[in-house]
N, C-alpha and C positions, 0 to 999 in steps of 0.2 A: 900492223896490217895495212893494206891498199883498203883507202875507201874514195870512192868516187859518187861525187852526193853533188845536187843542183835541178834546175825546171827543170820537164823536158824539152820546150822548146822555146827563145828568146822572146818575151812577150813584148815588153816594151823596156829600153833604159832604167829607167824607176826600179820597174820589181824584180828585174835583173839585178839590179847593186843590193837593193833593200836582203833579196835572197843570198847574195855572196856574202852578204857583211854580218847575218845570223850565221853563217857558216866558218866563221871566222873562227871558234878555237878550236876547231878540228884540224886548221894546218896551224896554230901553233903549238900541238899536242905532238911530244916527241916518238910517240908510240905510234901514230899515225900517217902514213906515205897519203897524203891528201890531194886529190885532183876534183877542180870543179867541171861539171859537166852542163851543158848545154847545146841546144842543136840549131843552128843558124836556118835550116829545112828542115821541114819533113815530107821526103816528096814520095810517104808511103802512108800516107792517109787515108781512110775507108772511103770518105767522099770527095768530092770535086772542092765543095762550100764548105771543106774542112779550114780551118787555119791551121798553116805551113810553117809561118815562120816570115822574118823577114828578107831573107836571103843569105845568100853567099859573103857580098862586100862591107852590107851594111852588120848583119848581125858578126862577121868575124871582127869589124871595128872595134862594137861592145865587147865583144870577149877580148882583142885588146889591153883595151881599157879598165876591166876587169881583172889580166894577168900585170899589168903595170901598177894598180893602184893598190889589189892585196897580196900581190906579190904569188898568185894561185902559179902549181898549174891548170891546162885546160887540155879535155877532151872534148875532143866535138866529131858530129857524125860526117863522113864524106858518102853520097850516092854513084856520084861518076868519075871518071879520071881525070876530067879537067878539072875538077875541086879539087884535087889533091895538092899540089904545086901549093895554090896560093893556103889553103886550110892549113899547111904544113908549118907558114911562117907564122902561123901562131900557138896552134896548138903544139901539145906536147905528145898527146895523145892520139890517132885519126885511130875513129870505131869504122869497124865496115858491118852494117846492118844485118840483122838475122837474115833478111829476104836477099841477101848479095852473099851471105859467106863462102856459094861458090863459085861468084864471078871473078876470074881469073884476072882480067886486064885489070880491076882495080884493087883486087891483091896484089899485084905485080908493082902495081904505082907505086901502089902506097906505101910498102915494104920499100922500094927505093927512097924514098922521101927522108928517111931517116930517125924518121917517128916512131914512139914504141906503137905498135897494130893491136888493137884489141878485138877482137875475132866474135860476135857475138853469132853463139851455132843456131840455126834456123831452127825453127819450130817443129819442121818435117826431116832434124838430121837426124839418123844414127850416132851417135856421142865419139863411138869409134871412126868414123869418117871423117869427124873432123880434123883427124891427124893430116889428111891431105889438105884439106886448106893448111893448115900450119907448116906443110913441106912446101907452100905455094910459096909463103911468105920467106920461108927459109932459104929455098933457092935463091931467090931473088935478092939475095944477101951472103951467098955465094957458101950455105952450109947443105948438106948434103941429106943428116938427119933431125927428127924430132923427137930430144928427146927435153925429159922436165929443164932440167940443168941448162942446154941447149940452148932452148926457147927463150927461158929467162934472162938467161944473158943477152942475148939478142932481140931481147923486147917484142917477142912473139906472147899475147894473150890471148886468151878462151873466154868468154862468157856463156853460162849458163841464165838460160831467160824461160826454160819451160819450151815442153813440149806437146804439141797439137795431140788432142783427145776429144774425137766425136770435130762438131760444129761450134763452135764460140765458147770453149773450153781449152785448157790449159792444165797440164800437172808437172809436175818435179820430180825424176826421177833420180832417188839421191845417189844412184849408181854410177849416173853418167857423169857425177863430180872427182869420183874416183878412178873412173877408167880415162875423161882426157886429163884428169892432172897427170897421168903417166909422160904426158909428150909436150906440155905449156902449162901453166900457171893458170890457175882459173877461180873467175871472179865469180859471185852469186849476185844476179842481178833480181833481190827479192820485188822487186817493186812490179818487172815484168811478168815476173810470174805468176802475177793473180790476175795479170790482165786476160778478161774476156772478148777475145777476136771478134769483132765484128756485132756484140752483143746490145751494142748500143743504140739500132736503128741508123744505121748509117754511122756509124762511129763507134769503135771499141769502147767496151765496159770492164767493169775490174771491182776484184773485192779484197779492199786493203786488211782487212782485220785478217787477214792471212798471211801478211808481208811479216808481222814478227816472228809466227809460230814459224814459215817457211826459213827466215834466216837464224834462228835459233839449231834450225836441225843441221842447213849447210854448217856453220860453226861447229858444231859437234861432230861430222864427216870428216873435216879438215879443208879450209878454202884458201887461197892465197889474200882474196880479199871481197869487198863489197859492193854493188852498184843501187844506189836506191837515188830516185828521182823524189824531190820534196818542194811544198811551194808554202806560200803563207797560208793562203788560205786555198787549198785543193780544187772546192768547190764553184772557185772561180776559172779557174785554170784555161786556158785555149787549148791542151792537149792531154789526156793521161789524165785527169782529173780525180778517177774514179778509184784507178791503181798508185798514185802518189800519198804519199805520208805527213804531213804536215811537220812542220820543221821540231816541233815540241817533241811530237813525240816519237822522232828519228833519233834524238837521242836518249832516249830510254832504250831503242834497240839497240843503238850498239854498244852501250852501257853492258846490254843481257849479251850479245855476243862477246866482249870483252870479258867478262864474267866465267864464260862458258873455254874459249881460250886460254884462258889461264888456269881453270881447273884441270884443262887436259895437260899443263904443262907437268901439272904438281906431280 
């Protein structure tokens, strides 16, 4: 299975490597297509006096340094078109953010770039719509349809992150795993999905004890793979604090998803 597991967003050197190098037998497990994640920005933060990140030049250095030293690959988030180019010479992966999945210009980049696109659907999509972003991407790579087989080949993903319910509320609609895996490959990003929009007084809140039961069920559905954001210790975190997993016990989950995939195999 894809799992794509790391902070959410670069804190500092240190607890960057400290976090890859805990992560470390997940890519050398042969069952596992492993990509580190990490976000150089967040330039989609509730507040102003939020911390972002370091940036573009310096935080793509450490990730880097991090694809050179464990040999990872990396995704990392792009916001606008001119990130693309340089994000592309590192990553392996460029995510285009739930709040952009339907900006076209850096669909269009990014898809040229040559990186597989991971598609994360907005909060306010219909699950079926986002077959057109994935025809955004497709185009622009000179394919005509989208379909699962398609997409896959051509490094077209979907993420699944939860959808808007009421005001600083979030739920999973396990339908919508099923109806876009018909046109891309689609990941369960359980971490986001307990995240609480805006619940935090000026910053998103989130309630993790629902990151297993959540990815427990996507595995049971059928996913292509996994997106969970994990830190050492959460409660410290500069971002996501609330909805991240602590690294312990990320893998007891996907222990239980493994578990749960292999019963469906029997």
């Amino acid at each position: 299975m894809i799992l794509i597991a790391g902070p959410c967003v670069i804190e500092d050197k240190e607890t960057l490597r400290e976090i890859a190098l805990r992560l470390k037998s997940y890519h050398e497990d042969d069952e596992i297509d492993f990509y580190f994640k990490a976000s150089f920005d967040k330039a989609n933060r509730t507040s102003l006096d939020s911390y972002r990140g370091p940036g573009v030049h310096e935080g793509l250095e450490m990730l880097r340094e991090i694809k050179e030293e464990f040999g990872y690959k990396i995704l990392t988030d792009v916001h606008e078109v001119w990130q693309v180019q340089i994000a592309s010479k590192v990553a392996d992966i460029l995510q285009i953010p739930a709040f952009l999945c339907r900006q076209t210009d850096l669909l269009v980049e990014a898809s040229k770039s040559g990186a597989i696109i991971n598609i994360k659907k907005g909060q306010f999509m219909n699950p079926s719509d986002m077959e057109y972003s994935v025809l955004k991407a497709l185009k622009s790579r000179g394919i005509e349809r989208a379909k699962y087989e398609v997409s896959k080949h051509s490094g077209v993903w979907l993420t699944e992150r939860g959808s808007s319910f009421g005001y600083g509320n979030l739920v999973v609609d396990m339908r919508s795993l099923v109806i876009m895996r018909e046109f891309a490959p689609v990941i369960f990003d359980a971490t986001h999905s307990v995240q609480m929009p805006g619940a935090g007084g000026g910053k998103s809140s989130g309630k993790r004890e629902f990151v297993a039961p959540l990815a427990r069920a996507a595995a049971a559905v059928g996913v292509d793979g996994f997106f969970f954001e994990t830190h050492i210790d959460p409660s410290k975190a500069l971002s996501d604090g609330d909805n991240m997993l602590p690294l312990d016990e990320l893998r007891v989950v996907v222990e239980d998803i493994r578990n749960i995939q292999k019963a469906l195999e029997q």
